[in-house]
C-alpha positions in Angstrom: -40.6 -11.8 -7.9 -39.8 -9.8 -10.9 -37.2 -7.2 -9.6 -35.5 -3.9 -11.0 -31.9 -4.2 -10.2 -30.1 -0.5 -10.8 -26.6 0.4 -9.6 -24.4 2.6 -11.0 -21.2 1.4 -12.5 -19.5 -2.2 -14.6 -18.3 -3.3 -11.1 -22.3 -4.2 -9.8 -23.8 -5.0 -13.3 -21.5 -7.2 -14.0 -23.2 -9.8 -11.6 -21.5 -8.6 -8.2 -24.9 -6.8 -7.2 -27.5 -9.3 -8.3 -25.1 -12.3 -6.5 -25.4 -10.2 -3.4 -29.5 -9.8 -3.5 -29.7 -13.3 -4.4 -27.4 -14.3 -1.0 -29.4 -12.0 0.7 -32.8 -12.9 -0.3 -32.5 -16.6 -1.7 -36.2 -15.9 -3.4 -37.3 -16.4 -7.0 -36.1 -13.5 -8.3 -36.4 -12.7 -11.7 -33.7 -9.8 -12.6 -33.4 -7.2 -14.8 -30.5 -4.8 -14.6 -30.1 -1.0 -15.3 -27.7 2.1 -15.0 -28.6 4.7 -12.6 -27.3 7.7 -15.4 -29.5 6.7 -17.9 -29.9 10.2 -19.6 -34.3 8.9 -20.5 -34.7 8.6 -16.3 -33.5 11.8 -14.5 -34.0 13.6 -11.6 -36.7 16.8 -11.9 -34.4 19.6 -11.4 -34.7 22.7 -9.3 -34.4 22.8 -6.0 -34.8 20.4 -3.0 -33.2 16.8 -2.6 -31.5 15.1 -6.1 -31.3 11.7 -4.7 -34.7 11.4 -3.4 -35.9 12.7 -6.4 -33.8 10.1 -8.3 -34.7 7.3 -6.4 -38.4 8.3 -6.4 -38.2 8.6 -10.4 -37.0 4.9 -10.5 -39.4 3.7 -8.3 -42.1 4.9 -10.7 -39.9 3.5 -13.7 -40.2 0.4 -11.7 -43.6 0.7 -11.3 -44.7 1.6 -15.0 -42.5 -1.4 -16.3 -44.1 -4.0 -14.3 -41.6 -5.1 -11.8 -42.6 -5.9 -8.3 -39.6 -4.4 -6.4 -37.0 -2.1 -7.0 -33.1 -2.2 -6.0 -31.3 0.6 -5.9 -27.6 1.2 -5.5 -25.5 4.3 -5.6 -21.8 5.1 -4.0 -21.9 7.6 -1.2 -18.6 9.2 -3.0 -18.3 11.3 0.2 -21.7 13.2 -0.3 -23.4 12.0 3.0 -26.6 13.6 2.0 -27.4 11.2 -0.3 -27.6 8.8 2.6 -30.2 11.0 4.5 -31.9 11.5 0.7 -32.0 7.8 0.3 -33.0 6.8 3.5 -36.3 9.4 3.0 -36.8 7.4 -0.4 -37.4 4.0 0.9 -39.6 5.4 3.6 -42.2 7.6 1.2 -45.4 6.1 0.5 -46.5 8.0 -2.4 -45.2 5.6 -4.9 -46.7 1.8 -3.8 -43.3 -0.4 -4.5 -41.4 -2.7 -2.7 -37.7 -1.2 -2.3 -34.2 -1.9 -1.0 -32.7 1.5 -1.7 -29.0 1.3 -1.1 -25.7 4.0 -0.5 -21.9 2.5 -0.2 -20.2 4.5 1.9 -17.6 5.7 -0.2 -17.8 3.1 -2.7 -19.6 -0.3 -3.9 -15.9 -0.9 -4.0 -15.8 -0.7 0.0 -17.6 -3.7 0.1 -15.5 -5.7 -1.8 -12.8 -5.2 0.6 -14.5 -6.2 4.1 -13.4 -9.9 4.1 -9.9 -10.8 3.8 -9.9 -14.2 3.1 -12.6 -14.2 0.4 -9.7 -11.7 -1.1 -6.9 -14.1 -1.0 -9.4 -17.1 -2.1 -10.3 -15.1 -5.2 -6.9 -13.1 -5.8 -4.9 -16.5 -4.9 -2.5 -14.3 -2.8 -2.2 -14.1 1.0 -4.2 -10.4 2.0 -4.1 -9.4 5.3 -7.1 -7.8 7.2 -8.0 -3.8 5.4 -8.5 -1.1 6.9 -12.0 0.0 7.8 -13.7 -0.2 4.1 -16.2 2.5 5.0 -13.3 4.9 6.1 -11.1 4.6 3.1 -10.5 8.0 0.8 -10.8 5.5 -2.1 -11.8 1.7 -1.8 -11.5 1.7 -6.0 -7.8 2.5 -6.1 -7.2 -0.5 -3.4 -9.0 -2.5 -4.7 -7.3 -2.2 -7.6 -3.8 -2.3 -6.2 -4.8 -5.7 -5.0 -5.3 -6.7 -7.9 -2.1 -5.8 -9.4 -0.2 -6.8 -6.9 -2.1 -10.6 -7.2 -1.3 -13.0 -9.8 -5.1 -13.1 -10.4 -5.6 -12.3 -14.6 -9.6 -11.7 -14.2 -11.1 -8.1 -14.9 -11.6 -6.5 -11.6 -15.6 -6.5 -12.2 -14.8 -10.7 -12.7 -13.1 -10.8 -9.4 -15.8 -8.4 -7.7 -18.6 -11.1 -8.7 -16.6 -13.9 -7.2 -15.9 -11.6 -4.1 -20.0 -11.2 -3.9 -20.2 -15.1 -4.5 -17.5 -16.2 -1.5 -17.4 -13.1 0.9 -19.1 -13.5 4.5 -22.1 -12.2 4.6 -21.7 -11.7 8.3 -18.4 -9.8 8.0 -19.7 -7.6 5.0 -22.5 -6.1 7.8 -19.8 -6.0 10.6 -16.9 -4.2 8.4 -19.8 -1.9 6.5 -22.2 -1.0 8.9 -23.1 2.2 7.4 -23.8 1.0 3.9 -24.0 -2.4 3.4 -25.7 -3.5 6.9 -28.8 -1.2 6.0 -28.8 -2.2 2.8 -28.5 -5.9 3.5 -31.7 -5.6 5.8 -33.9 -3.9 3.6 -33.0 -6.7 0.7 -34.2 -9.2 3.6 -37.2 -6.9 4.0 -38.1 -7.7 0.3 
């Protein structure tokens, strides 16, 4: 299945996102990758719901480029509505597309930090348990403190695609049950 992988920052594109799908959905997927900001694919403005709109212009981008699905990623940044905007998205039927439309509550970062031991696997450092990832002012800043505070020399997007290759599965849906446990199903949907 030729899919239409969009997230928004180096962190998912850099292989954590797609390694995720591919765990999630162990199909034939052939990927392509793409930013959410590209300044070519916006939102129509004026009033009325930015995210659905946004998420409804890439499923036609999708569409019009010839992929059969479309995966979608954005970081909740505290802005619940895009949840509720996102979750209208991958129910509308006006645009025919297979979709796993996804929102990180707060971060993409969040995710990274649900499973303690894949942490000290990959950051070769002893982490104990974190704090609910979800309720976290700011998963990136912990995330990167980890990291600092690990003898692990990897860029932080390095380290977040090993994360997506070693973490639990099972504990990613328990610990992120907002964001990732939604968006988990809907990639199973695919």
């Amino acid at each position: 299945m030729k899919v239409l992988l969009v997230s928004e920052g180096e962190h998912e594109q850099a292989g954590a996102l797609q390694t995720l799908v591919s765990r999630l959905s162990p199909g034939n997927f052939e990927f392509e990758s793409d930013r959410v900001s590209r300044d070519d694919i916006h939102a129509y403005h004026g009033k009325g719901p930015g995210y659905f709109k946004r998420a409804v212009r890439w499923l036609g981008e999708a569409r019009k480029r010839g992929f059969e699905a479309l995966i979608l990623v954005i970081d909740e940044d505290g802005r619940t509505e895009r949840t509720t905007e996102f979750e209208q998205a991958q129910k509308y039927e006006k645009v025919e597309m297979r979709r796993a439309l996804g929102v990180a509550i707060r971060t993409f970062d969040a995710w990274m930090l649900a499973d303690e031991q894949a942490l000290t696997s990959v950051l070769g450092s002893p982490i104990p348990p974190q704090p609910k990832p979800e309720r976290l002012t700011d998963p990136k800043r912990e995330c990167r403190r980890l990291h600092d505070d690990s003898q692990n020399q990897m860029a932080l997007r390095e380290i977040y695609a090993c994360l997506a290759q070693v973490a639990d599965i099972g504990i990613l849906e328990a610990r992120c049950p907002k964001g990732f446990a939604p968006f988990a199903a809907r990639v199973r949907a695919l």
